[in-house]
C-alpha positions in Angstrom: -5.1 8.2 -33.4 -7.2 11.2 -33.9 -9.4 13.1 -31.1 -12.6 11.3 -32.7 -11.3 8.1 -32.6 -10.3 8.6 -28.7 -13.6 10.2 -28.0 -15.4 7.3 -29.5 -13.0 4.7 -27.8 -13.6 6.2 -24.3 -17.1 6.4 -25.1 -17.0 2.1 -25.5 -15.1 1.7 -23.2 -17.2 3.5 -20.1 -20.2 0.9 -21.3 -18.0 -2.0 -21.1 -17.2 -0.8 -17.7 -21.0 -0.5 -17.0 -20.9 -4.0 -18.5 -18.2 -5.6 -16.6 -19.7 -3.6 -13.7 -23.0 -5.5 -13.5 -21.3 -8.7 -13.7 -19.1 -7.8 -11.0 -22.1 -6.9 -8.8 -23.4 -10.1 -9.5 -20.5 -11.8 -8.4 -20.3 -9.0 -5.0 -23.7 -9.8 -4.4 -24.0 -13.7 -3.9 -20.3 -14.6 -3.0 -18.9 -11.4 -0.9 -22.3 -10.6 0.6 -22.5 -13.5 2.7 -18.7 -13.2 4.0 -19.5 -9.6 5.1 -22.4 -10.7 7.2 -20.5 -12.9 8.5 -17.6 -10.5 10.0 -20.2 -8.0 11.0 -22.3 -11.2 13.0 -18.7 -11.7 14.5 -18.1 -8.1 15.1 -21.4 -7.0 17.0 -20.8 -10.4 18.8 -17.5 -9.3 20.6 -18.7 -5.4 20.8 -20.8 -5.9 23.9 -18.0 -3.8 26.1 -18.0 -0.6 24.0 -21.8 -0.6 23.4 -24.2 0.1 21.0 -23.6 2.2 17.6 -26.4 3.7 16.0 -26.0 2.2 12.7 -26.4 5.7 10.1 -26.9 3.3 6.9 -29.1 0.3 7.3 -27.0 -3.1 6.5 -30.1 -3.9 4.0 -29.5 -0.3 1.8 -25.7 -1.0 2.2 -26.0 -4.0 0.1 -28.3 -3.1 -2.0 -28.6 0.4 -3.4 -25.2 1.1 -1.8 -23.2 -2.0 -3.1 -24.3 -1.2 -7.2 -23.9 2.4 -6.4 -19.9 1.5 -5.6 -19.3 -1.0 -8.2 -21.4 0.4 -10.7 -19.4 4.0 -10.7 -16.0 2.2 -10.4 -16.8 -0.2 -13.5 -17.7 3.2 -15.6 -14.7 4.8 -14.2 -11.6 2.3 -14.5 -13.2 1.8 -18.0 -12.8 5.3 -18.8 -9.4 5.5 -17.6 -8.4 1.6 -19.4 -9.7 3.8 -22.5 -7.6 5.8 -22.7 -4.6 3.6 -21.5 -5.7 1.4 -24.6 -5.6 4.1 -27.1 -2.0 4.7 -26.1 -0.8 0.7 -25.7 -2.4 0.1 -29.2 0.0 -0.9 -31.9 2.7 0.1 -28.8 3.3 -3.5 -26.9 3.3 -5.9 -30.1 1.2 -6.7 -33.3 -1.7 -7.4 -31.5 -5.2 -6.7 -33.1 -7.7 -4.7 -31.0 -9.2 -7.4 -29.2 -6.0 -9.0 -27.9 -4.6 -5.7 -27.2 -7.5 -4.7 -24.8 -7.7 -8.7 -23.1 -3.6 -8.0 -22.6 -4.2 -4.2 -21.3 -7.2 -5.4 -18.9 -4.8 -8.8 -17.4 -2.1 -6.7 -17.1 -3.8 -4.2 -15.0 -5.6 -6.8 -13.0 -2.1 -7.8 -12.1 -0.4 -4.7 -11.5 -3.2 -3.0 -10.4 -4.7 -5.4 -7.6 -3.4 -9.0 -7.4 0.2 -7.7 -7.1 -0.9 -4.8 -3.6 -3.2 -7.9 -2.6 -1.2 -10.4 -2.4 1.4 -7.6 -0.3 -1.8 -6.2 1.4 -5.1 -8.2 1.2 -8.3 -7.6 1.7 -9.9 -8.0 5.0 -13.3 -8.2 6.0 -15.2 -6.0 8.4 -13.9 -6.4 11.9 -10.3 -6.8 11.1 -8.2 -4.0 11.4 -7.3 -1.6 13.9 -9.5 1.8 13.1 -5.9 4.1 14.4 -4.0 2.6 11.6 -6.4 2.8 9.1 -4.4 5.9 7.2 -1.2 3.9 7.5 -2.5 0.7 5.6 -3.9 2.6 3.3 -1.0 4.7 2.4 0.8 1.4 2.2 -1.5 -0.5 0.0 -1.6 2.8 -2.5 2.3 2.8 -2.5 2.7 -0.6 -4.0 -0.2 0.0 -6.4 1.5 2.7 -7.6 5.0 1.2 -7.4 3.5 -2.2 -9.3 2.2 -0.3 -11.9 5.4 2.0 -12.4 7.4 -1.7 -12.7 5.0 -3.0 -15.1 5.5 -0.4 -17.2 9.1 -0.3 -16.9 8.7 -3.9 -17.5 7.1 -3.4 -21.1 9.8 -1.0 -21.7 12.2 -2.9 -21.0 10.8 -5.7 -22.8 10.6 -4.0 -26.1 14.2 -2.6 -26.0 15.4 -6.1 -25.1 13.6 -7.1 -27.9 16.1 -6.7 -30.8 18.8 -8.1 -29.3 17.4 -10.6 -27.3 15.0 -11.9 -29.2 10.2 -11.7 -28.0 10.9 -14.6 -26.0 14.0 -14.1 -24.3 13.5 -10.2 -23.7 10.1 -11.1 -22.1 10.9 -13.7 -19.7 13.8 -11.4 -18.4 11.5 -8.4 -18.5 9.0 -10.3 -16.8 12.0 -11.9 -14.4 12.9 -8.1 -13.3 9.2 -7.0 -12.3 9.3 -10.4 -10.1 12.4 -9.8 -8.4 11.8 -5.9 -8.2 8.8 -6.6 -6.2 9.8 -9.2 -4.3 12.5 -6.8 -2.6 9.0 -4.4 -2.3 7.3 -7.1 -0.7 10.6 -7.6 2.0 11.2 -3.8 2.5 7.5 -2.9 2.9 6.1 -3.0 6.1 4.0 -6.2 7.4 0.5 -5.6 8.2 -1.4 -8.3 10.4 -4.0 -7.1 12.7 -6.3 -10.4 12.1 -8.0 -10.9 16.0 -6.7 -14.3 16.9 -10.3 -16.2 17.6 -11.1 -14.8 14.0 -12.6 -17.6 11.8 -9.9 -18.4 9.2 -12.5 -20.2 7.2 -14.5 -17.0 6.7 -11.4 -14.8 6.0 -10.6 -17.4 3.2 -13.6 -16.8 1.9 -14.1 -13.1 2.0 -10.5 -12.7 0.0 -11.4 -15.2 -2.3 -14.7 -13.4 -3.2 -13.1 -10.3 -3.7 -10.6 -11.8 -5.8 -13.4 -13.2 -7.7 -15.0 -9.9 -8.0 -12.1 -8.4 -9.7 -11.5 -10.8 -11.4 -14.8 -10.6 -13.3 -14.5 -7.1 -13.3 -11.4 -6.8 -15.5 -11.8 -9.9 -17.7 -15.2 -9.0 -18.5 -14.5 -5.3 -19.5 -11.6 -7.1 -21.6 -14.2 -8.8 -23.8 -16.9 -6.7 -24.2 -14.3 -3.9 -24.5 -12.2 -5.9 -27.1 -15.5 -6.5 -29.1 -16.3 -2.9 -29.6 -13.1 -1.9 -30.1 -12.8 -4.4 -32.6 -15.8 -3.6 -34.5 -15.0 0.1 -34.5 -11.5 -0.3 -35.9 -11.8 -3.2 -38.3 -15.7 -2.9 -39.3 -16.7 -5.9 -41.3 -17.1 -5.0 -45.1 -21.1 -4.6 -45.6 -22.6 -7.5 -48.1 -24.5 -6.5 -51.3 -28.2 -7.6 -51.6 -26.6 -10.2 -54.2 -24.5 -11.6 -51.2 -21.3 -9.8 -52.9 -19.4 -7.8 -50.3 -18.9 -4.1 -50.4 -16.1 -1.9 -48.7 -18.0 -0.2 -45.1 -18.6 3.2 -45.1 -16.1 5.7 -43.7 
């Protein structure tokens, strides 16, 4: 794959992270909005003892301007990186055309890259979590990122070499049988984190973690279609048609 061909690729693939971006926002907007007025409602209720914080941002602009600001920048970012990721998994994991190759790259990453740390380390709304150990879950949650991506890859390594001798099928379901059992050591070695305040509504927890599973969700499936769909039409262009209807090679 020449330079042009990655430039152009990267190019796509920052819009369909705009794209999948503004869907995500949507999703942020209506479903995890509501969740983290909620935990902040809860957590000015029980703040009465250490008094009042002058708020810097105003919870109106955080949700807002500040909300597409974040997801906005991420969507163009991860689909810059997913770019580039694609031009090297192309032709690479299997005789996939461009489209499945990018919806495999983008589940694949939305399992390595999140569901896999989440379930480990979920997400937690505003008022949960002690503000001392903030550094420590973090470094945590960034460790089995990293080490869920580093297996997944491995995996599809693994997969591939298996693949002669065992046979797709059989190669994958033990490839995809190591990652599971790989992590689940992870998940037993890795510290627990649970700083949830006991008289914490469970109900709105729920909810928050199932919105922000929702917006990633979104996030990676829709950059998987639109992303798919360019790629697609860049690499395999559709033959032009002749004013008599007769088809003509594209041009190069």
């Amino acid at each position: 794959m020449n330079s042009a061909t990655v430039r152009n690729l990267l190019v796509r693939g920052m819009l369909a992270g705009l794209a999948a971006g503004v869907l995500a926002l949507v999703v942020a907007y209506f479903l995890g909005e509501p969740s983290v007025d909620s935990a902040i409602g809860f957590e000015e209720a029980h703040a009465h003892a250490h008094g009042h914080e002058v708020e810097l941002v105003s919870r109106s602009l955080q949700s807002t301007a500040g909300l597409a600001t974040g997801v906005l920048v991420y969507g163009v970012s991860f689909g810059g990186i997913a770019a580039l990721a694609y031009c090297f998994a192309l032709g690479r994991v299997g005789r996939f055309g461009p489209r499945a190759t990018a919806l495999l790259l983008s589940g694949t990453a939305l399992l390595a890259v999140y569901v896999v740390p989440f379930l480990k380390y979920p997400a937690n709304p505003p008022s949960v979590g002690d503000p001392d150990t903030i550094g420590k879950r973090t470094a945590l949650y960034f460790l089995m990122m990293v080490l869920s991506v580093l297996l997944a890859v491995g995996a599809t390594i693994l997969g591939k070499r298996l693949a002669g001798s065992l046979g797709t099928w059989y190669a994958t379901v033990t490839a995809v049988a190591a990652f599971v059992v790989v992590i689940g050591v992870a998940y037993q070695f890795l510290p627990v984190v649970n700083e949830v305040p006991r008289d914490f509504p469970a109900a709105l927890l729920w909810r928050f973690r199932l919105s922000a599973l929702a917006i990633q969700t979104v996030l990676w499936a829709g950059f998987g279609l639109v992303f798919g769909e360019l790629a697609e039409r860049m690499l395999n262009p559709r033959p032009a048609k002749a004013p008599s209807g007769r088809s003509v090679p594209a041009a190069n």
